[in-house]
C-alpha positions, 0 to 999 in steps of 0.5 A, spaced: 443 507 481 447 501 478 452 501 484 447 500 488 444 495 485 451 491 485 451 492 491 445 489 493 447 483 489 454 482 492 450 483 499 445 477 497 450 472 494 455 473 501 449 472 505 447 465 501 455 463 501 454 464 508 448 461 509 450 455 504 457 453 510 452 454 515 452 460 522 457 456 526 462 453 521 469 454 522 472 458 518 475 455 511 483 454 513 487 459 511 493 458 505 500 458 508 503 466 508 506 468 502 510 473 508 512 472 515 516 476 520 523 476 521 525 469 527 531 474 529 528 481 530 521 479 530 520 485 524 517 487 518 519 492 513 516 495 507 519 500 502 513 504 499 515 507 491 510 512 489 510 515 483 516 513 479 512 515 472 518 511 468 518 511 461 523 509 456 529 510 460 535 513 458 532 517 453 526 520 457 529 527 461 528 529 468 523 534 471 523 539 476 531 538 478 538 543 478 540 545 472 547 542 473 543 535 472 539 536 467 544 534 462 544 527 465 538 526 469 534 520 466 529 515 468 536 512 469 535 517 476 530 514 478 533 505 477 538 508 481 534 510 487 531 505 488 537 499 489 540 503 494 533 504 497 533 496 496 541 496 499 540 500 504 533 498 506 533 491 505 525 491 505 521 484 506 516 487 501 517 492 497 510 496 495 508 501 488 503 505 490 501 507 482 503 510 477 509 506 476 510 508 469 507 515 465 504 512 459 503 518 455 512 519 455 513 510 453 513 507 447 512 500 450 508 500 456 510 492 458 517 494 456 516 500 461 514 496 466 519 491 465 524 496 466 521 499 473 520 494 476 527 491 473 530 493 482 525 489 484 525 483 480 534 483 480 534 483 488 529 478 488 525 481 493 517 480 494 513 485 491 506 488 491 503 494 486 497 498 485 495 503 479 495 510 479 492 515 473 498 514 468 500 507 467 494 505 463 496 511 458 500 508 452 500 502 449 496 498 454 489 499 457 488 499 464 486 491 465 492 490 460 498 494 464 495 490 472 495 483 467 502 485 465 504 486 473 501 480 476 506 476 470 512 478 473 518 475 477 517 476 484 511 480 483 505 477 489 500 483 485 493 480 483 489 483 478 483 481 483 479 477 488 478 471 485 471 470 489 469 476 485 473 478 479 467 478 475 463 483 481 468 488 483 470 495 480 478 497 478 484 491 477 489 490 483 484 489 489 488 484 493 490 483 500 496 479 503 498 476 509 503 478 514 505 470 518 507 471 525 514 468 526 514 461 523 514 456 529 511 461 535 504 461 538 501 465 532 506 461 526 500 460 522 495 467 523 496 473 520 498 478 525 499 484 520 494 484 513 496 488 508 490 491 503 490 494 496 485 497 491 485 501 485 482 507 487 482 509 479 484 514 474 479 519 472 471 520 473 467 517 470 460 520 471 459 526 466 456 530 472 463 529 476 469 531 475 476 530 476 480 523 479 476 517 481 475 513 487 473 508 491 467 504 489 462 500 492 463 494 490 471 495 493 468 496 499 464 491 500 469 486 498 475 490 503 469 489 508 468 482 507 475 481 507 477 485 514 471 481 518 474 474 515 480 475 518 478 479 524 475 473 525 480 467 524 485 472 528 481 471 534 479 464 533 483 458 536 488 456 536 491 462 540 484 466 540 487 473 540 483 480 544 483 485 539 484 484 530 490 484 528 493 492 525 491 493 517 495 497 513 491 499 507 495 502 499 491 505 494 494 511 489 489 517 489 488 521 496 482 521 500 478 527 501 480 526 508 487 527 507 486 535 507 484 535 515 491 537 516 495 542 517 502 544 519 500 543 527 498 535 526 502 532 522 509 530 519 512 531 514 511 537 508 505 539 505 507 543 498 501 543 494 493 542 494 490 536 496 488 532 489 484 527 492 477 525 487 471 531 488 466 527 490 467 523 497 465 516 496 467 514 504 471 509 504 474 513 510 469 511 514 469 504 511 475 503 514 474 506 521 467 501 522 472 496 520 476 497 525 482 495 524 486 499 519 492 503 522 495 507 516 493 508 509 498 510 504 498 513 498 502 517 492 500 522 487 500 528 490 508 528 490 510 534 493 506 532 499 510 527 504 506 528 511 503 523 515 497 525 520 492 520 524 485 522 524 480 519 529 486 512 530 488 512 523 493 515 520 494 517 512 500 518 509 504 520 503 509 517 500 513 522 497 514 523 490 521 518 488 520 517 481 525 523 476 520 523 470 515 526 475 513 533 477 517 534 484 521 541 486 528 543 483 532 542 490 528 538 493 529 530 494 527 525 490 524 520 497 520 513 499 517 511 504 519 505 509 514 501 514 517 497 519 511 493 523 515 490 529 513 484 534 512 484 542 517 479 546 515 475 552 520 474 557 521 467 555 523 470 548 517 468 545 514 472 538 506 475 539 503 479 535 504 486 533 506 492 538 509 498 534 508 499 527 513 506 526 515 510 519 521 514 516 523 516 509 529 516 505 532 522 500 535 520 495 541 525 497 548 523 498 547 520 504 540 517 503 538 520 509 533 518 514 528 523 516 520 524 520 522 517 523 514 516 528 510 511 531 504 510 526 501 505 532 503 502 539 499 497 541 497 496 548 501 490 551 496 485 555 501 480 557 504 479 564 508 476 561 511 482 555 517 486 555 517 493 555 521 496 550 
């Protein structure tokens, strides 16, 4: 009942903001992306990172590995990773979709932080993370783990809208925008939006159990969101046809996640669907909104499938971290996102065509695997190439 009437109140303060700027007011301008597709490719790419579970570095052990690496196997493992998914991948955005470190194991919770994040902030490479289940497990709460990550070098994470910081549940609902190439008709719009919600730890209601999930007042805000940008997309200059793709990153799996099997998807499933026992519907948040691609997600780290349901797929991002229940023989793997423009005959940059993914094992030859095309738009241009 109180989620409800939270919601009722999000609801009345939106409709009286909205009423206060008036029906047909002009979107308020937009703040300058932090992110822009590449002028040589028109491309975007993002590393996903799930479930590093870092610790205390080289004095924390392995799980799950070959017994010939027991003895040297370390968090260390997992640093190395991910600078040569860094090099190899050399990503726009790299993204931390929850438990990030595993805070029963630190002794230091910010230092643990500090030394997983370490890769990223080196290559001084963007970077967005969301919470998962573990990380507020040692020497810091929830709220203080989300504060420590959004002080960081390099870091584009944000505790939560400031619009309704006050009003919203969990710590880490954000959303950034992709510009489209500097200097092109869509220069100064977002072509790609990226959104991230802290999908919880554990219950909190007595009567259910098991993981949390997604709660009203998250979803109002991600509703509001999506139809402010939507909106801007498809005003002047350069009106746009249809809203700009949305990729969407939390920690835990939806329950819609289990309507797969080996016939419709990519990848590996090698273990239960550990999404939250009740269904809160942000699935159906999304699918109303209409703009949301892909989800991705971590937690289950021995599942790294992708699946589409009813236009949207969801995706695993494969266990990466050493510290980290995985399969003895099995690679530790990431998750790379590439979002690509269209060209037009004359050479110049448009909106999103093709949104693909693959993954990277840390093997000795970071090998690529299960590369698909997530999304491909349906080109209306005379004027745009095929490719």
């Amino acid at each position: 009942m109180a989620s409800v009437h939270l919601l009722l109140l999000l609801l009345l303060l939106y409709s009286s903001a909205s009423a206060a700027r008036g029906t047909h007011s002009p979107a308020p301008p937009q703040p300058t992306p932090h992110l822009r597709f590449k002028p040589t490719n028109g491309q975007f790419k993002i590393l996903q990172v799930a479930d590093m579970h870092y610790a205390d570095g080289a004095a924390t052990k392995c799980q799950d590995v070959l017994p010939q690496q027991l003895r040297t196997c370390s968090d260390l493992n997992t640093s190395a990773f991910l600078r040569r998914a860094i090099l190899a991948e050399q990503p726009d955005l790299i993204v931390f979709t929850g438990d990030n470190i595993f805070g029963f194991d630190s002794s230091d919770s910010g230092r643990s932080l500090n030394a997983a994040f370490a890769p990223a902030v080196s290559a001084k490479l963007p970077w967005a993370a969301v919470l998962g289940n573990h990380d507020q497990e040692g020497t810091l709460s929830r709220e203080g783990v989300m504060r420590h990550v959004v002080g960081m070098d390099g870091t584009l994470s944000e505790i939560n809208p400031t619009i309704m910081v006050s009003e919203i549940d969990g710590f880490g609902n954000y959303n950034l925008e992709v510009g489209g190439v500097r200097g092109s008709g869509l220069g100064n719009k977002s072509v790609l939006n990226l959104y991230f919600l802290d999908s919880g730890d554990y219950s909190t209601v007595p009567s259910v159990y098991g993981y949390g999930w997604i709660k009203p007042s998250q979803q109002y805000w991600f509703q509001i969101t999506s139809r402010q940008l939507q909106k801007a997309y498809m005003s002047k200059p350069q009106p746009q046809k249809e809203s700009a793709p949305g990729l969407v990153f939390f920690h835990i799996p939806l329950p819609e996640f289990a309507s797969f099997d080996s016939s419709n998807f990519t990848g590996i499933r090698q273990e239960g669907i550990s999404s939250a026992s009740v269904n809160s519907g942000f699935f159906t948040t999304m699918l109303e909104a209409g703009d949301v691609k892909a989800v991705f997600t971590g937690h289950d780290h021995l599942n790294d499938f992708c699946g589409e349901l009813t236009g949207i797929n969801l995706c695993y991002g494969g266990g990466f971290g050493y510290h980290a229940y995985g399969k003895a023989g099995w690679a530790r793997r990431a998750r790379v996102i590439l979002a690509t423009l269209e060209k037009t005959e004359k050479g110049e940059w448009e909106a999103v065509k093709s949104i693909r993914t693959w993954k990277r094992l840390d093997d000795k030859h970071l090998t690529t695997i299960d590369q698909q095309v997530l999304w491909c738009k349906k080109s209306t241009s005379k004027h745009a190439l095929i490719t």
